[in-house]
N, C-alpha and C positions, 0 to 999 in steps of 0.2 A: 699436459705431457711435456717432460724439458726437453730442450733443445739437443742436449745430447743424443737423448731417446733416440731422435729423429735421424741426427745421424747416422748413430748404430743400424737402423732401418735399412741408411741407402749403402750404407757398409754389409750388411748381412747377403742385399741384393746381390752387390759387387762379389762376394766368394762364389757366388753359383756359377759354376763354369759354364754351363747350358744356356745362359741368358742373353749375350747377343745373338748365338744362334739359332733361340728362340726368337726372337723379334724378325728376325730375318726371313726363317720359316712364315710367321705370320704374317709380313707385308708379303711377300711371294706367292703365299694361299690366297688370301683373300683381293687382292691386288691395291691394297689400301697403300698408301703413302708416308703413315705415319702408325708407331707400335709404342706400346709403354706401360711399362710394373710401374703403378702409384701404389703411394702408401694415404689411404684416407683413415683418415681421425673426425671426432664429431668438433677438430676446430680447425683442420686443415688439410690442402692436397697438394704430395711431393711426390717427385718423379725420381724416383731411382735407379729404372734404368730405359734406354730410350734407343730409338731407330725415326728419324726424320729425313725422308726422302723430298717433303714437301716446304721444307723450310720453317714447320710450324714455330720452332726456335726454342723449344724444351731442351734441357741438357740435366744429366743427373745433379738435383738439390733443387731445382727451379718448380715454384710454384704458384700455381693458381689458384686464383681465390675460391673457396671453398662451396658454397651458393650459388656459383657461377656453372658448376658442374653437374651434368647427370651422377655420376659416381656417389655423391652425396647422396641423391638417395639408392643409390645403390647398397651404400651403407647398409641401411636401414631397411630393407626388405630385403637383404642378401640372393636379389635375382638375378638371371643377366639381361640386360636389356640389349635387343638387337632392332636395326636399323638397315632398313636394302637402299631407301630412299626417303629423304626425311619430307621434302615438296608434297612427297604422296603417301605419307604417314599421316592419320587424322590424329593420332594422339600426340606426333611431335613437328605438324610442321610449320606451330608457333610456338613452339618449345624454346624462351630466351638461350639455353647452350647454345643451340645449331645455329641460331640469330647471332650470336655473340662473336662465335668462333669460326664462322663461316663453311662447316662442313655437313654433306649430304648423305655419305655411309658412314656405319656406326656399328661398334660392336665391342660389351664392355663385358667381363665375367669376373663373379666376387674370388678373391683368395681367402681361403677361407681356413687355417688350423684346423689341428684335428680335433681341437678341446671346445672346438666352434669360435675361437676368436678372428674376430676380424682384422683380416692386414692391411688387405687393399682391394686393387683391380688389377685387372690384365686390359688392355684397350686397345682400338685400333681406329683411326677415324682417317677421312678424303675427302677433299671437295667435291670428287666427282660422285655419283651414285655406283653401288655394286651387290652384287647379290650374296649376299654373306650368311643371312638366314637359312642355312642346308643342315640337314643332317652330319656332314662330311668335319664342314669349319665347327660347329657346336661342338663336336665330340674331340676335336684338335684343340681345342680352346679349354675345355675340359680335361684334358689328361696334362694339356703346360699349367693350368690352374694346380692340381695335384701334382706336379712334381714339384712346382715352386712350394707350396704346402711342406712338403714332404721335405726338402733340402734347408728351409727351415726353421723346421721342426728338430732334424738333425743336429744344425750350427745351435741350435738352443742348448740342445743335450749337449750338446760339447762344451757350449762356454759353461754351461752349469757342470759339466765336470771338472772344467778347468779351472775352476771357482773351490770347488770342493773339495780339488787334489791338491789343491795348493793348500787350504784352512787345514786338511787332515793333514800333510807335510808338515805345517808350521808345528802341527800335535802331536808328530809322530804316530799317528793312528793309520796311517795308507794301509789298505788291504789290498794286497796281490788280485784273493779272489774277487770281490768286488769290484776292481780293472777289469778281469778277464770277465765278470761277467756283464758288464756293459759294454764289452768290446764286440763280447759274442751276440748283445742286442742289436749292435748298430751293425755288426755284419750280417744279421738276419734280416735286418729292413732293407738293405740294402740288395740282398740275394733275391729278396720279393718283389722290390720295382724294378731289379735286373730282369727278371721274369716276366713283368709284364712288359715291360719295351723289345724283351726279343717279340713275345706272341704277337704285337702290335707291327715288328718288322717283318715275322713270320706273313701277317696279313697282306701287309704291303707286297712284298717277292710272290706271293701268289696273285694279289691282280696284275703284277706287271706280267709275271705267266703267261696268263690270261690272254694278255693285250698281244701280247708276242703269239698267242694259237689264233689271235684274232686276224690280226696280221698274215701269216701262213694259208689260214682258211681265204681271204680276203687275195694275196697272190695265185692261189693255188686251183683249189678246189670253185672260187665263185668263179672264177675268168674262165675255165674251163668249158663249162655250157655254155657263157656269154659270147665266146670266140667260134662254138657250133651252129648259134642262133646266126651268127653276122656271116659265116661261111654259107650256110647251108641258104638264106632269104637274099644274098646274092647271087648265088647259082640260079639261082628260082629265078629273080629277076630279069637275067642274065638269057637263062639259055631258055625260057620260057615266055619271054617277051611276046610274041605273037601270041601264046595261047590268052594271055590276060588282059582282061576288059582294063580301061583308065583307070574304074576306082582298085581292082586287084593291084595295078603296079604300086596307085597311090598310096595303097595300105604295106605291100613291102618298103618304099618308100620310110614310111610313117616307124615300121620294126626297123628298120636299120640306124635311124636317127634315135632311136630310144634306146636301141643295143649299145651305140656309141657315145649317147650322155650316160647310163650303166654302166659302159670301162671308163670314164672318164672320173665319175662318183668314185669308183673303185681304187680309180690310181690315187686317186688326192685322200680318198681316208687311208691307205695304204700309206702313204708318206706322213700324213700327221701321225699315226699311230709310231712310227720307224721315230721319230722326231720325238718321240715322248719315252723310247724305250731303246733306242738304239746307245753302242758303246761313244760316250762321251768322249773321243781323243783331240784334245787342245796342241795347236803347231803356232808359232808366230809366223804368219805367211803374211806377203802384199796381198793387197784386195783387188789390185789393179789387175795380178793372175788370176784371179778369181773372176773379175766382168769381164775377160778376155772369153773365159768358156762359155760365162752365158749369155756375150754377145754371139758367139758361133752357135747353139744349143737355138737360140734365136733370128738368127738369121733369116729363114723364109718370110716371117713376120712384120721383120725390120724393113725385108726389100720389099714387099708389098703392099707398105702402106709409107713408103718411104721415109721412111722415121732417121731423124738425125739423133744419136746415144752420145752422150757428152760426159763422159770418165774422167774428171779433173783432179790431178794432186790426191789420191788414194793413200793411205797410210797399211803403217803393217799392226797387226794385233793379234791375240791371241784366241785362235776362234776353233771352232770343230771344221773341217773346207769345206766339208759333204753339202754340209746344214746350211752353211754361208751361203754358200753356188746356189741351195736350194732356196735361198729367202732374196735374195739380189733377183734370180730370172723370176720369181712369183711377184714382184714390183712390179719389175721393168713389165713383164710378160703383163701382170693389172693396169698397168700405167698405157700400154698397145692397146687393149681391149677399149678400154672407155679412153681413149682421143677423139678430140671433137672432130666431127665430120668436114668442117670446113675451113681447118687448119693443118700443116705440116707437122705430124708428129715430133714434140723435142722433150727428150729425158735426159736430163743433168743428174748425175751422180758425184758426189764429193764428198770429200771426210777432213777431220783434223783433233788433233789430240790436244785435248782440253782439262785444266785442272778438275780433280776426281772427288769422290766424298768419304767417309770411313771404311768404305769397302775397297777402295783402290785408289792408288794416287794420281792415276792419269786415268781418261775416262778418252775411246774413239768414237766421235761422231760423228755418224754416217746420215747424209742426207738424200733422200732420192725428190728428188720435185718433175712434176710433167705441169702441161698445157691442155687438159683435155678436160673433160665436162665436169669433171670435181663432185661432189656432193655440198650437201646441206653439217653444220659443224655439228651440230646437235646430234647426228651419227657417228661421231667420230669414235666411240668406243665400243657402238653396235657392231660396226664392219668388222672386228675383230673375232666375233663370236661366228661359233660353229655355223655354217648352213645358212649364214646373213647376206643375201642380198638386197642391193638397194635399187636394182633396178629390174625389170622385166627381162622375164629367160628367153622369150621370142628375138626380143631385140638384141642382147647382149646374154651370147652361152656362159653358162659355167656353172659351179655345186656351191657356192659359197664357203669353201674350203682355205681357200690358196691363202687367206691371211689371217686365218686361224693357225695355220703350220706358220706362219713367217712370226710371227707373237709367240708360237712355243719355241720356235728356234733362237729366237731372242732372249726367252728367260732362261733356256740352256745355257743359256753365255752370260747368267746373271746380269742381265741388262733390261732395259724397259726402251718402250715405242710410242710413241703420238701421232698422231694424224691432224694435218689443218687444212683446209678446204671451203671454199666457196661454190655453190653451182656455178658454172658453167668458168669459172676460172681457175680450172687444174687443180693439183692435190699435190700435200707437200709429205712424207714421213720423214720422222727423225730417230733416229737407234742410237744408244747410249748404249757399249758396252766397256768392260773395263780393258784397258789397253793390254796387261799380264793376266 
């Protein structure tokens, strides 16, 4: 294939207007690091178009040698191969790519023409591990495989007519109708995949719907009985005390503590659902107004385990406040909980605005670090998932909520989080978000 070819390839990518905001979508779904349209040939692999959050160091034209790649044979049995974690993959985790290039999720799907030629891949690979094998990502990976297909297939028809109108120009042959009737094709293809991305929007606005009756039922209609349960088995307690044997009280005891982990479950899915569907409005505010409320929101907590809060050099960015207030006190408030027992509570908060990446030119980095029993590092992207705790409910209450909601409130603000920690020597998170 000559060198032009190739080219034209990463030229063809470049007219698609959809395609960095494609790559973006996909590191955002899947939480992968790195996104990429290659173009594979059975003598080489180029990257046309490209999203590196990880440094991988691809840029449009750069390529990798060809044998070095899963996609190669992706080629060649036009599948997609997907990847949650290669260490506990028995078919790939001596697989020389993952060895080569050092990454641990994986997720590649063929672009495929409509005439069945082969273009490329669509990709997305991480160091860390993640679960990309779903139904949800396949079928998203799937419909950007088809449009890239689809737009072209289009830029084909076009440069072949522009190839055509020119040779019948130079022969005076142009036919009006024969314009209009390729005009009226490509308006019709275009009316069809107009069609399916509303129905596919259509789908979307109803689960958000959804989420939003979930929400309402979850304020509303659940708390409701649960605030009759907690009324009604302390009156009991209460004005009934004589009449009840130890284990009676201990069993109202026992419903009041389960009533009150149930509003508790309630409020924190309550809030993560609000954080996934509530109206997104961006202010440039200081953040330092911001730990001022949820050091007051805080306060019983702070004075009773005498905790020193250390809000140092705060900067201002452009954030949602709600969401902010609400990811700042679910830290602070984690970072209260798990303090080691036979230390002074101390939580340092600080930020500073740091050079950005193609998404933004400045980038605010917010630090929060404590002193308190930390974790093991190898959790450090479990804690983020729904319902994940790492320690025992007896000892230490909570739903495993609170930083589930501070990770969706972060990606709200198109921004990413890490976690680094040692047992029993404190925890540190880091938030990158774009400063405008």
């Amino acid at each position: 294939m000559a060198e032009n070819d190739y080219a034209k390839d990463i030229r063809d990518i470049g007219k698609i207007p959809i395609i960095a905001n494609l790559l973006d979508v996909v590191c955002q779904t899947t939480k992968m690091g790195f996104s990429a349209v290659a173009r594979v040939t059975d003598e080489r692999w180029i990257t046309c178009g490209v999203r590196d959050d990880i440094s991988f160091g691809l840029k449009p034209g750069d390529e990798l040698e060809l044998k070095t790649t899963i996609c190669n044979e992706i080629r060649q049995h036009k599948h997609a191969v997907i990847i949650n974690h290669v260490a506990e993959d028995p078919d790939f985790k001596n697989h020389h790519t993952p060895l080569q290039y050092g990454f641990q999720s994986y997720i590649s799907m063929p672009i495929v023409r409509k005439d069945g030629r082969f273009f490329g891949t669509l990709c997305a690979i991480d160091p860390h591990p993640h679960k990309v094998n779903t139904p949800e990502i396949i079928g998203m990976f799937t419909l950007f495989t088809d449009l890239i297909a689809f737009h072209l297939e289009t830029i084909e028809k076009m440069d072949d007519f522009e190839l055509k109108l020119d040779e019948e120009r130079e022969l005076h042959k142009i036919s009006d109708e024969n314009q209009k009737k390729f005009t009226d094709l490509l308006e019709r293809k275009v009316e069809e995949r107009t069609q399916e991305l509303k129905e596919n929007n259509d789908s979307l606005d109803k689960m958000n719907k959804e989420l939003q009756a979930f929400a309402y039922i979850s304020s509303h209609d659940l708390q409701e009985p649960l605030r009759k349960i907690q009324i009604f088995s302390s009156a009991i307690a209460e004005k009934e005390a004589t009449n009840l044997t130890d284990s009676g009280k201990d069993y109202f005891e026992r419903i009041q503590k389960a009533a009150g982990r149930m509003q508790t479950l309630i409020n924190d899915l309550l809030a993560y659902s609000r954080a996934s569907v509530d109206a997104k409005k961006f202010e440039f505010l200081d953040l330092s107004h911001v730990m001022i409320d949820v050091v007051s929101d805080l306060k019983e907590e702070i004075e009773n385990k005498n905790a020193i809060i250390e809000a140092v050099d705060l900067c201002h960015c452009n954030i949602i406040n709600f969401q902010m207030r609400q990811l700042l006190y679910n830290l602070v408030s984690n970072s209260l909980k798990f303090s080691a027992p036979d230390k002074t509570p101390h939580i340092k908060i600080t930020s500073e605005i740091i050079d950005g990446n193609e998404l933004s030119e400045k980038i605010c980095h917010i630090k929060v670090e404590d002193n308190g029993i930390g974790f093991d590092q190898k959790y450090s992207e479990k804690i983020f998932e729904l319902f994940q705790s790492l320690h025992p409910r007896e000892k230490y209450d909570g739903t495993g909520i609170g930083l589930s909601i501070v990770k969706k409130i972060v990606e709200n603000h198109k921004g990413r989080i890490t976690a680094t920690s040692k047992n029993g020597q404190g925890a540190r998170f880091d938030i990158y978000i774009p400063e405008n």
